[in-house]
GUPAMI-109656 format. One record per residue (C-alpha): residue in one letter; chain; x, y, z. Coordinates in steps of 0.25 Angstrom, whole numbers, always signed. Each point is the difference from the previous one (the first is absolute). Last residue first. Layout:
   residu   chaine       x       y       z
        A        A       X       Y       Z
...
***
This chain:
   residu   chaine       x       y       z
        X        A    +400    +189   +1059
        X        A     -13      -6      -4
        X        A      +6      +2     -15
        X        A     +11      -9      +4
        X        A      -6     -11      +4
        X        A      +8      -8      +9
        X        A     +12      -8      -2
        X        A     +10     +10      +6
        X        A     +14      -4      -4
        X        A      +8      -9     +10
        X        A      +4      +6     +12
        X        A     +14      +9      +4
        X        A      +5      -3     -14
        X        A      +0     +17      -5
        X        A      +1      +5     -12
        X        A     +14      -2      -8
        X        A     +11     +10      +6
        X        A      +6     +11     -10
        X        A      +4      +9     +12
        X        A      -8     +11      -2
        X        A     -12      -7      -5
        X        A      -1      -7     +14
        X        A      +3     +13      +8
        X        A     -12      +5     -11
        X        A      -9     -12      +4
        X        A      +3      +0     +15
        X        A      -3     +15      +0
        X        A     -13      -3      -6
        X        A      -6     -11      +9
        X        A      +1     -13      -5
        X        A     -12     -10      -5
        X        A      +3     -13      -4
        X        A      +0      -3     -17
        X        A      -7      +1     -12
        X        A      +5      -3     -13
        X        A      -1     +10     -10
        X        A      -2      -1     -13
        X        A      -1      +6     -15
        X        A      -4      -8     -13
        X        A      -1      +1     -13
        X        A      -7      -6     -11
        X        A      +5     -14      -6
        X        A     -13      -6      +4
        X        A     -12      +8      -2
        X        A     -10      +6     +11
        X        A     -12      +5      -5
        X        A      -8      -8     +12
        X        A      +5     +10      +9
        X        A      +6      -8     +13
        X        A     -12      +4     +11
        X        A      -2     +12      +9
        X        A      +3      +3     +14
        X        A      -8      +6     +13
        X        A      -8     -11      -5
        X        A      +8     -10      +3
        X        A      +5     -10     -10
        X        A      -2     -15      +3
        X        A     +11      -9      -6
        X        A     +10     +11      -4
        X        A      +5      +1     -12
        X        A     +15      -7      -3
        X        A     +13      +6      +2
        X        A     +12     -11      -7
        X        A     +13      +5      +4
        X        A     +13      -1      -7
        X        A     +14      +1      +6
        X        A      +9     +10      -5
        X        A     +16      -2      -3
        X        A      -2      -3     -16
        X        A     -12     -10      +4
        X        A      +0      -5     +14
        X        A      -1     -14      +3
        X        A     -10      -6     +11
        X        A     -11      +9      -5
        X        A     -12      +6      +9
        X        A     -15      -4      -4
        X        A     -13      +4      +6
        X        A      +2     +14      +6
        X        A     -13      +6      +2
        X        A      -7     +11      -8
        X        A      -7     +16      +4
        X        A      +0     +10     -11
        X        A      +3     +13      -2
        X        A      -6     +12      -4
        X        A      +0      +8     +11
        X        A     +10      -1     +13
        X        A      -5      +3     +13
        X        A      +1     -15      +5
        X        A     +14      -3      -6
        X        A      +7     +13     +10
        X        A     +15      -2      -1
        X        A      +1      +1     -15
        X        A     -12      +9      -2
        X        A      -5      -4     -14
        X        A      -9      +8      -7
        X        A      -6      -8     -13
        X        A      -5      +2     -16
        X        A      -3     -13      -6
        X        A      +7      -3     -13
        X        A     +12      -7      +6
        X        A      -3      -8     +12
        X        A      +3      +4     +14
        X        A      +0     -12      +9
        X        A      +0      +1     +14
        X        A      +4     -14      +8
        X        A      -3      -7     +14
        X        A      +9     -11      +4
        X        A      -3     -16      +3
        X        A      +8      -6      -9
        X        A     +12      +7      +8
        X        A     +11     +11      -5
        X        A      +9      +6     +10
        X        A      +9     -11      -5
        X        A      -1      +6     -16
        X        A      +4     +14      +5
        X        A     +16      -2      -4
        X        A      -3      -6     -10
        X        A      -6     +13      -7
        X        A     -15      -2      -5
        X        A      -7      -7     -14
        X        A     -15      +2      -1
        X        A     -10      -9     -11
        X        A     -13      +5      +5
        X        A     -11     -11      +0
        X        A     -13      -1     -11
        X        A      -8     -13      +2
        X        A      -3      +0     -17
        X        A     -11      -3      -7
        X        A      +1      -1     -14
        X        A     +14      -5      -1
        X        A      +8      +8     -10
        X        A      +5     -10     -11
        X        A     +13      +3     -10
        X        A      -1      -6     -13
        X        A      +7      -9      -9
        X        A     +11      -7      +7
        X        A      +7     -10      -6
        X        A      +0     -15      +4
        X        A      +0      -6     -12
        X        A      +5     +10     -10
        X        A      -6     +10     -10
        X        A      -4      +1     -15
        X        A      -7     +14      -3
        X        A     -11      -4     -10
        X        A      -9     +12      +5
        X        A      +4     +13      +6
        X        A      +7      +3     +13
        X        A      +7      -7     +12
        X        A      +3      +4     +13
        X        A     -14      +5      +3
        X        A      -1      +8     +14
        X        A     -12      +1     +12
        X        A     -10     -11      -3
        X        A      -8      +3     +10
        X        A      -6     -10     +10
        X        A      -7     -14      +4
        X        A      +9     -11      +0
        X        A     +10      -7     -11
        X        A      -5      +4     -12
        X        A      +0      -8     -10
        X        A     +11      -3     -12
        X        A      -7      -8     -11
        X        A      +8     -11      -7
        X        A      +1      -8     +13
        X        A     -10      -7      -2
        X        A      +6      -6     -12
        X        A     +12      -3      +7
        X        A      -9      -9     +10
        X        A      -6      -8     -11
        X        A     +13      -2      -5
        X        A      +6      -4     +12
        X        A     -11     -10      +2
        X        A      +4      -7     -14
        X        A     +15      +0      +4
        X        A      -3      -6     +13
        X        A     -10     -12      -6
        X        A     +11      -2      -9
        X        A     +10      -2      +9
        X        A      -8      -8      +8
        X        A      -3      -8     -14
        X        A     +14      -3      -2
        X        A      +3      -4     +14
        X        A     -11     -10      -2
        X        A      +7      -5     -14
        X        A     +13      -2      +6
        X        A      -5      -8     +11
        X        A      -9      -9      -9
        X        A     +14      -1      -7
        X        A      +5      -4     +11
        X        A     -10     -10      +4
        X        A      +1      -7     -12
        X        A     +15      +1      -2
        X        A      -1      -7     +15
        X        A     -11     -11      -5
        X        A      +9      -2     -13
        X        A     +11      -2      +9
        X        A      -5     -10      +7
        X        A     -10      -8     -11
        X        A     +18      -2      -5
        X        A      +4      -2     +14
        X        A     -11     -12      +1
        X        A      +4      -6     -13
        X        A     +15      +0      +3
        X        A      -3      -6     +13
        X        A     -12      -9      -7
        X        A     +11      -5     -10
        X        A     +11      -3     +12
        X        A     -11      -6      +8
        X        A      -5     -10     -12
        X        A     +15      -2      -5
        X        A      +4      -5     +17
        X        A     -10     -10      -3
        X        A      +3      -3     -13
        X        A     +14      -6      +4
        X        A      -5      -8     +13
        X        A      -8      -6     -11
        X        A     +12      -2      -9
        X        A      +7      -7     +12
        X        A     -10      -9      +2
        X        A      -1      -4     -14
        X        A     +16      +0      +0
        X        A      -3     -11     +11
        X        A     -11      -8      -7
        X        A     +10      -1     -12
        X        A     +11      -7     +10
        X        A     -10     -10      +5
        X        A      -4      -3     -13
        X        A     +15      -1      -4
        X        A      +3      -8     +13
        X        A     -13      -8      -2
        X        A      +3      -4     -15
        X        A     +14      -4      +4
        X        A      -4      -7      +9
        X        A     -10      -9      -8
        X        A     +10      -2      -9
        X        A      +8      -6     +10
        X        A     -12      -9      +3
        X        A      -1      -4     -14
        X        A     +15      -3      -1
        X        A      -1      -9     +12
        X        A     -13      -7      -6
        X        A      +9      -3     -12
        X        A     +12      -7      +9
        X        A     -11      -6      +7
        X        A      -6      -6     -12
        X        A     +14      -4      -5
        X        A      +4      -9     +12
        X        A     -15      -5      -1
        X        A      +4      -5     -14
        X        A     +14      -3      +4
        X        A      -7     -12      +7
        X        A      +2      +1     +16
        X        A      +5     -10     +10
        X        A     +12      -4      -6
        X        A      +9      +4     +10
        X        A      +6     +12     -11
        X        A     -14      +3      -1
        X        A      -3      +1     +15
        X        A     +11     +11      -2
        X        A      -7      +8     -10
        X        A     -13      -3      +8
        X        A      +6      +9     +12
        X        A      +6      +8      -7
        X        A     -14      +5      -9
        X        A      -8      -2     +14
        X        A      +9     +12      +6
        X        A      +0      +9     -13
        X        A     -15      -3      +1
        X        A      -2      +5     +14
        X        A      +7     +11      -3
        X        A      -6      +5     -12
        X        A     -13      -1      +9
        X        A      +6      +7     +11
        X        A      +4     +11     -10
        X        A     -13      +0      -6
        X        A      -7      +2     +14
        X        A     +11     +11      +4
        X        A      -6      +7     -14
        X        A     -13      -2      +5
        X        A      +2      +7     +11
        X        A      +7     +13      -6
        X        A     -11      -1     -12
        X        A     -11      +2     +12
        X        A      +9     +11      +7
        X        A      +2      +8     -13
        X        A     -14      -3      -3
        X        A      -3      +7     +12
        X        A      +7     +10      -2
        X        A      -5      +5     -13
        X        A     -12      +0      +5
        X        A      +3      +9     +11
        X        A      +6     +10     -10
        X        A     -12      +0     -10
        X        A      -9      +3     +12
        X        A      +9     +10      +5
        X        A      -1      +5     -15
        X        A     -14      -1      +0
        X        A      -5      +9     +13
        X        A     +14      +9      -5
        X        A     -10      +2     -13
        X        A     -12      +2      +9
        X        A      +6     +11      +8
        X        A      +7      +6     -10
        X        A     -12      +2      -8
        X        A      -9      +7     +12
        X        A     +11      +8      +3
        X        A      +2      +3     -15
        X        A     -14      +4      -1
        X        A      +0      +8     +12
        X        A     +11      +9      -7
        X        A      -5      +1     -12
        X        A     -14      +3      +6
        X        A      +8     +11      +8
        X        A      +6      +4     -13
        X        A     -14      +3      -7
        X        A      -4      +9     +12
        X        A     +12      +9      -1
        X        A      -1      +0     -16
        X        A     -15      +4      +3
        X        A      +4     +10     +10
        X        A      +9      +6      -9
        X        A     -10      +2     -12
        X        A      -8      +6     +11
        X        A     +12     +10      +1
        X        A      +0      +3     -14
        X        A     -13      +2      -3
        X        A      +1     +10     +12
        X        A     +11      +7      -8
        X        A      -8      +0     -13
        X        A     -13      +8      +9
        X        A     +12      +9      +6
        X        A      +5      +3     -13
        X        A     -13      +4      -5
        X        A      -3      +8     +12
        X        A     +11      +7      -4
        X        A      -4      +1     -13
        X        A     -13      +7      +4
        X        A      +7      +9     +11
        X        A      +8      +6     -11
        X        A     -10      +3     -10
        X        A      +3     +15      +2
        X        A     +14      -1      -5
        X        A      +8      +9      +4
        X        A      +6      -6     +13
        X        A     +14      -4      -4
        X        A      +1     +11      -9
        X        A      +1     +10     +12
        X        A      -6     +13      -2
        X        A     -13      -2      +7
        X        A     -11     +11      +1
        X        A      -1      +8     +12
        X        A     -12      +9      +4
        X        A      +0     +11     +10
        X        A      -6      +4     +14
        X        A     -12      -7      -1
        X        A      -7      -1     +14
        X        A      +2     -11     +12
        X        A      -2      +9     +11
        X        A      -5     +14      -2
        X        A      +6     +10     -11
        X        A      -3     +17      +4
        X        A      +8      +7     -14
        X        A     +11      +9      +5
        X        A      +9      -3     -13
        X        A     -10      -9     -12
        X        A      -4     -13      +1
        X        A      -5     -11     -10
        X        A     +13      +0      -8
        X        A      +0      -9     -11
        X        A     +10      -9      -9
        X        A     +12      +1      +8
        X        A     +10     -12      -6
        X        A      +6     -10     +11
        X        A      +8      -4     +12
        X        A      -7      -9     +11
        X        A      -2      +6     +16
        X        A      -6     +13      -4
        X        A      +6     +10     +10
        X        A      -8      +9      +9
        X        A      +7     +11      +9
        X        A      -5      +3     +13
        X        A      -5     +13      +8
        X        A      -1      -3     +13
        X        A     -11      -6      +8
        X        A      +5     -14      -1
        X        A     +12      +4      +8
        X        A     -10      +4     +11
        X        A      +4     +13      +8
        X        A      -1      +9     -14
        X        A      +8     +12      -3
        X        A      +1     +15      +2
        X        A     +13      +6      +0
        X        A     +11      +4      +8
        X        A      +6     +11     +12
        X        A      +3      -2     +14
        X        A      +0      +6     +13
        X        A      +1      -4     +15
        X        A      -8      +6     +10
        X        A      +1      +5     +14
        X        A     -13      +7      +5
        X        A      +3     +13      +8
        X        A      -6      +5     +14
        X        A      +2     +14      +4
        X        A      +9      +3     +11
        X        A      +8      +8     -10
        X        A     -10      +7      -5
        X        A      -4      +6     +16
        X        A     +15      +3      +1
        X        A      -1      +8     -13
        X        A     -14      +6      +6
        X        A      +6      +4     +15
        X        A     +12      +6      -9
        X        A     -11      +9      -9
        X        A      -7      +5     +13
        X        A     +11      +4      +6
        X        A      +5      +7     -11
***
């Protein structure tokens, strides 16, 4: 009895590893590494499939091949008269430029035109005011001339009543007066004539700048049409030149490729001239070469005894193992990994865990089997400080979480 009591106490001085456990699956670290769906990108008619379930595919291989369901691209000739269109549309812009080109020499022309035209109608005007200033003086000449011979006239009239004049000379100045009143006349009505004539020319004037206005907005509005349409037509081959790039995409889209190297896992759709959608998946695709981690979820309670730094054992399903709970390093069967990912959110009261292989495995330890498959279950323990014995079952006892005195042990734990 003594022997048996000196061996409990012996037990319970012993030293036990803390740990944390958890249980999930096998995925992969990189979201590239895990299995993806593929999806054609534009909706069509299976005509072939070039793959069969669990057939190997590298990058860029025939999955399945499309033919087109929409009217608007059945006909094969469609590039063709596409390109037709776009040959006619650039007929049509250079019909454009040409219009653009021709109202510009409108335009110049009737610059030119104006400026010789308003060259002569200035001219015209200044003439006319000259003359207007010449038949002015001359009229003022008449008038004095009229004058003088209305003066002469009275004074002979009353040398005839004195007998000085014959009523011959009496009536020579009474006809010279009437000449030079004629005269008078003559000028006023000339002088009068060269005014509307100045006034006409004024006239004209203002017409030649009004016409070339009118004329000017006119070559305007066709130069503006011009460039509008030139516009239109420009637009129109863009749009063209999009639609007919499109269509050369969309027919390289009529076969669906694989997008990297792996295994085509599931089919979604079955036999041939099945219709399906754009964006619809087709098949499921295992990467080929996967960097594997374990996929764990653990109490909340246990995530902040949890660094990125702790050691993990991984049971996996399918490989026979001994696990010693408090004693990681005489365990059999189980594999050595390093924490590499802790969620910030917990999923349905658990937080997840990502356990990846370790950089360099010791030899006392063995490698990740490379028959390893995602989705296949997992079975972890966290490792933690040591404790000695009695601590862990007083801990047990009273529900406490491990320990917080350190951090968790960052060393090796197979050199333990």
């Amino acid at each position: 009895m003594i022997g048996v009591a000196v061996l409990f106490v012996i037990m319970l001085l012993l030293p036990w590893r803390q740990t944390i456990s958890g249980r999930g699956t096998v995925t992969a670290l990189r979201p590239e590494d895990r299995p993806q769906t593929i999806q054609n990108q534009i909706g069509g008619r299976i005509e072939y499939w070039a793959v069969k379930e669990g057939q190997q595919v590298k990058k860029g291989d025939t999955i399945l091949v499309l033919s087109e369901t929409s009217h608007s691209y059945f006909n094969p000739e469609l590039p063709e008269r596409l390109d037709e269109q776009l040959n006619a549309k650039r007929g049509s812009e250079q019909a454009a430029e040409q219009k653009i080109s021709a109202n510009d020499a409108k335009i110049n022309a009737l610059n030119n035109g104006l400026k010789v035209q308003l060259d002569a109608a200035r001219n015209y005007v200044k003439q006319a005011k000259n003359t207007v200033t010449i038949d002015s003086a001359e009229l003022v000449a008449v008038k004095n001339i009229y004058q003088t011979s209305k003066v002469r006239l009275e004074r002979y009239e009353v040398g005839y009543k004195n007998g000085l004049f014959s009523l011959t000379d009496i009536e020579s100045r009474r006809l010279k007066l009437a000449e030079d009143k004629a005269k008078e006349v003559a000028q006023e009505n000339k002088l009068n004539s060269a005014k509307q004539s100045l006034a006409n020319a004024v006239i004209e004037l203002d017409n030649i700048r009004v016409k070339y206005a009118q004329s000017l907005a006119s070559a305007q509005s066709d130069l503006s049409s011009a460039i509008s349409s030139k516009a239109s037509v420009r637009e129109e081959i863009a749009k063209l030149r999009n639609e007919m790039r499109n269509i050369d995409i969309r027919r390289g889209l009529y076969v669906v490729r694989a997008p990297q190297d792996g295994y085509i896992v599931k089919t979604y759709k079955a036999g041939i001239g099945e219709n399906i959608k754009e964006g619809e998946s087709v098949a499921t695709l295992q990467p080929l070469s996967p960097q594997v981690a374990a996929e764990i979820y653990v109490d909340a309670m246990d995530v902040p005894l949890i660094l990125d730094s702790s050691n993990v054992r991984l049971q996996f399903e399918g490989w026979p193992s001994v696990q010693f709970s408090g004693w990681p390093s005489v365990a059999v069967g189980t594999f050595g990994g390093k924490v590499a990912v802790i969620d910030r959110v917990s999923t349905s009261g658990k937080y997840r865990i990502l356990v990846r292989q370790l950089d360099r495995v010791p030899k006392s330890d063995e490698p990740w089997p490379i028959q390893l498959r995602q989705g296949s279950g997992v079975y972890g323990r966290v490792i933690l400080r040591s404790v000695p014995v009695w601590y862990e079952i007083w801990r047990q006892l009273n529900g406490f979480p491990p320990s917080l005195d350190k951090a968790p042990a960052a060393e090796n734990i197979n050199n333990k």
